[in-house]
N, C-alpha and C positions, 0 to 999 in steps of 0.2 A: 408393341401389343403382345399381351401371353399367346402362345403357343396352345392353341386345343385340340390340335389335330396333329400329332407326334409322327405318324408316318408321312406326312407332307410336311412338318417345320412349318404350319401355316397357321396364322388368324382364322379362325372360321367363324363366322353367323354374327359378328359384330359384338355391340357393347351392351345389352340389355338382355338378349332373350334368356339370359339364366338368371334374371333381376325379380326379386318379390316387389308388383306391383298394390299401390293403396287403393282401395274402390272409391273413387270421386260422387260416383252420381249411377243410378239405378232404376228404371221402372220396368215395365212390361215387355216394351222393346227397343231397350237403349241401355248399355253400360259404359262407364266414361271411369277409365283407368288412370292412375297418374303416379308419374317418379321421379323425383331429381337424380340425375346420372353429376354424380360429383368429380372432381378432378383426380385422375391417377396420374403414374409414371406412366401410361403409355396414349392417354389422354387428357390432358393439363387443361381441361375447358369443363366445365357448368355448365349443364341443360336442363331446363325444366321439358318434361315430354308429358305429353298428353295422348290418351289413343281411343277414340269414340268408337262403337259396335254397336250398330244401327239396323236391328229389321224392317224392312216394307217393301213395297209394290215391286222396287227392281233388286230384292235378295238383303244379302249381306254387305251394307256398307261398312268399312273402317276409314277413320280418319286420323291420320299422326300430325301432332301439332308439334314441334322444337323450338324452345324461346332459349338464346342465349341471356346466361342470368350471370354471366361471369366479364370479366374486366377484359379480355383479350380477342379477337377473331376466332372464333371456330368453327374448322373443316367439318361438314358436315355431309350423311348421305343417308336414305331411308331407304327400306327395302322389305316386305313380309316375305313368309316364309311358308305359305297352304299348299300344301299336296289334293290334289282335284283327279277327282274319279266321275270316270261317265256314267258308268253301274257295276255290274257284278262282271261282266266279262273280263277275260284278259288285258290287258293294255297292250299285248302286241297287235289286235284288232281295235283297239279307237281308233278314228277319225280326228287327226288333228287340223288346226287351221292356224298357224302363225303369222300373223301380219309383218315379217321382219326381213328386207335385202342384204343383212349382211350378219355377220357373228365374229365374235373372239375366238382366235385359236391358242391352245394351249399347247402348254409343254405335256408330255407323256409323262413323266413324275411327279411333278407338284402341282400342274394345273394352273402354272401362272402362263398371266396375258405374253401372245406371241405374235400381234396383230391380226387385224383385220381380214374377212376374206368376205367374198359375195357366197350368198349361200347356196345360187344356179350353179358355182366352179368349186367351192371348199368340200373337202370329204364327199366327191361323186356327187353331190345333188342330195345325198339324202340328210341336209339340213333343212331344205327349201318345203317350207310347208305353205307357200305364200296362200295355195290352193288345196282344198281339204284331200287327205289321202292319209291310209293305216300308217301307224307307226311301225310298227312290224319288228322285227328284231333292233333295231336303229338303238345305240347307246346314244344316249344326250345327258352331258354336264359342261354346257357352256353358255356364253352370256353371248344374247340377240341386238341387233340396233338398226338403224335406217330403217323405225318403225314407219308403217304404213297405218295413216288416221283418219276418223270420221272428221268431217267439215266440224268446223267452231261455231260453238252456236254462242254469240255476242252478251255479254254479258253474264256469263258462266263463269267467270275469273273466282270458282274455287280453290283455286291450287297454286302453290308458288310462293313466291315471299310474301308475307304479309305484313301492310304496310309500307312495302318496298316493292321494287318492279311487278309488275303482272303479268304473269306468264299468260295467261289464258288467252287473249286475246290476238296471240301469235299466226293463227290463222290454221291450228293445228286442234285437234278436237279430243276425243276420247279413242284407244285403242281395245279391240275385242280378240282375245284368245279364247277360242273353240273347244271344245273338247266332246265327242259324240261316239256314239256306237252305233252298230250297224243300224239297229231302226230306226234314231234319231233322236233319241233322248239323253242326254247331257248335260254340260256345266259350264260356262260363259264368266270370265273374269275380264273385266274393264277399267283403266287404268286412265287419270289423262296426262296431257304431255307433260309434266315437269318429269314424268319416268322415261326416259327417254332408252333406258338400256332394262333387259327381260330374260331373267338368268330360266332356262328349262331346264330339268334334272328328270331324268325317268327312272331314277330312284332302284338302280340295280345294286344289290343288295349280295354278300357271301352267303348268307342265309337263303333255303329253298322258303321257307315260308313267307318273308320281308320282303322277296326279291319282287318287286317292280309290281308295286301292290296300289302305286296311284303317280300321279307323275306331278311333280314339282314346275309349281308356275309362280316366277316371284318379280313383280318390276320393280326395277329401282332406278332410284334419282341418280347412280355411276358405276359406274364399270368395277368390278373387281381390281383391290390392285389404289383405289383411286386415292390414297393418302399419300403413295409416291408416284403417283402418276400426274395428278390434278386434272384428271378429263374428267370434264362435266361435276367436279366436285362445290360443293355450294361451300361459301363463306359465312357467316354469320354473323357481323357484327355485335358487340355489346345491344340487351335491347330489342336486336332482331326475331321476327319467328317467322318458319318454316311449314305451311300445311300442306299434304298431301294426303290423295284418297283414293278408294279401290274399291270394287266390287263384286260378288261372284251373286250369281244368278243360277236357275235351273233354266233345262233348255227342254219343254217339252215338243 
């Protein structure tokens, strides 16, 4: 995979987010984007992608469709990338609430995966946001897992292979990350289970004016890492397609 990030020798943000998308479809409150991600040297697989942007009653829906359109299996894994602000305050006074027991530890240089830790014993406890509390000086750039879910509500099978297994029905429902300030007005992203891992980034910055100006909340369907790791990485046969969907909401 090229190299974007020189001072870590790392892949960063995947294979599309620097891609000129075509507009599919448009009204009042829906835009429906679409791009063939074609085969490179560092990914030999055809996707057709689709990405829906949907207003109403519960905020901002997106939805990512991945159809493989080429002859071979391809490794596959989705993940957005919204920075979420409660309001004008600081972000070392929001309120956060992460439904997550456990997190990936990284190396000190490059930020690659170093295993697992609970997040009550890893880094002192101040990953554990199971329960809402300031972030406060707290650096965050790691990836969350052993989400904690709403009940499934039967027949909701939006998400997961389509046409192939159905995740939904797993017994496992939608996840809600918090974001509030002291009076209680905020912003709510909800995610369902085929995202099974929730990278937080609080977005500290060299720059005084950049610096931690909204905090990065992104689920994805694998872990960092996941093309040599293969945890929780999805296959996709010839044929196959891939939906998943997210939401961010106001929290008055």
């Amino acid at each position: 995979m090229p190299v974007n990030e020189p001072g870590r020798e790392c892949a960063l943000h995947g294979l599309v987010f620097d891609r000129d998308w075509r507009l599919l479809e448009r009204t009042t409150a829906e835009v429906v984007l679409g791009l063939r991600l074609s085969s490179s040297a560092g990914y030999p697989f055809d996707l057709d992608l689709v990405a829906r942007y949907e207003l109403g009653p519960d905020g901002l829906t997106t939805t990512v469709e991945a159809t493989n359109v080429g002859r071979g299996t391809a490794p596959y894994g989705v993940c957005p990338h919204p920075y979420l602000r409660a309001g004008d305050s600081p972000l070392d006074s929001w309120l956060l609430t992460l439904p997550a027991d456990s997190y990936l530890r990284v190396t000190p240089d490059r930020l690659l995966p170093a295993g697992l830790a609970e997040v009550a014993d890893g880094a002192d406890g101040s990953f554990d946001f199971r329960r809402p509390r300031s972030i406060g000086a707290t650096k965050i750039d790691h990836a969350f897992t052993g989400i904690v879910r709403e009940p499934a509500r039967k027949g909701s099978g939006r998400d997961g292979l389509v046409g192939g297994s159905l995740s939904a029905e797993l017994g496992t429902g939608l996840a809600t990350v918090e974001l509030r300030e002291v009076s209680g007005r905020g912003v709510a992203m909800s995610f369902g289970p085929e995202c099974g891992w929730l990278q937080i980034h609080t977005a500290d910055l060299p720059a005084p004016g950049l610096n931690r100006l909204g905090l990065a909340v992104e689920p994805m369907t694998c872990p960092p890492d996941a093309f040599n790791s293969g945890t929780d990485l999805i296959r996709l046969a010839p044929g196959e397609s891939h939906r998943e969907s997210w939401s961010i909401r106001a929290l008055e």
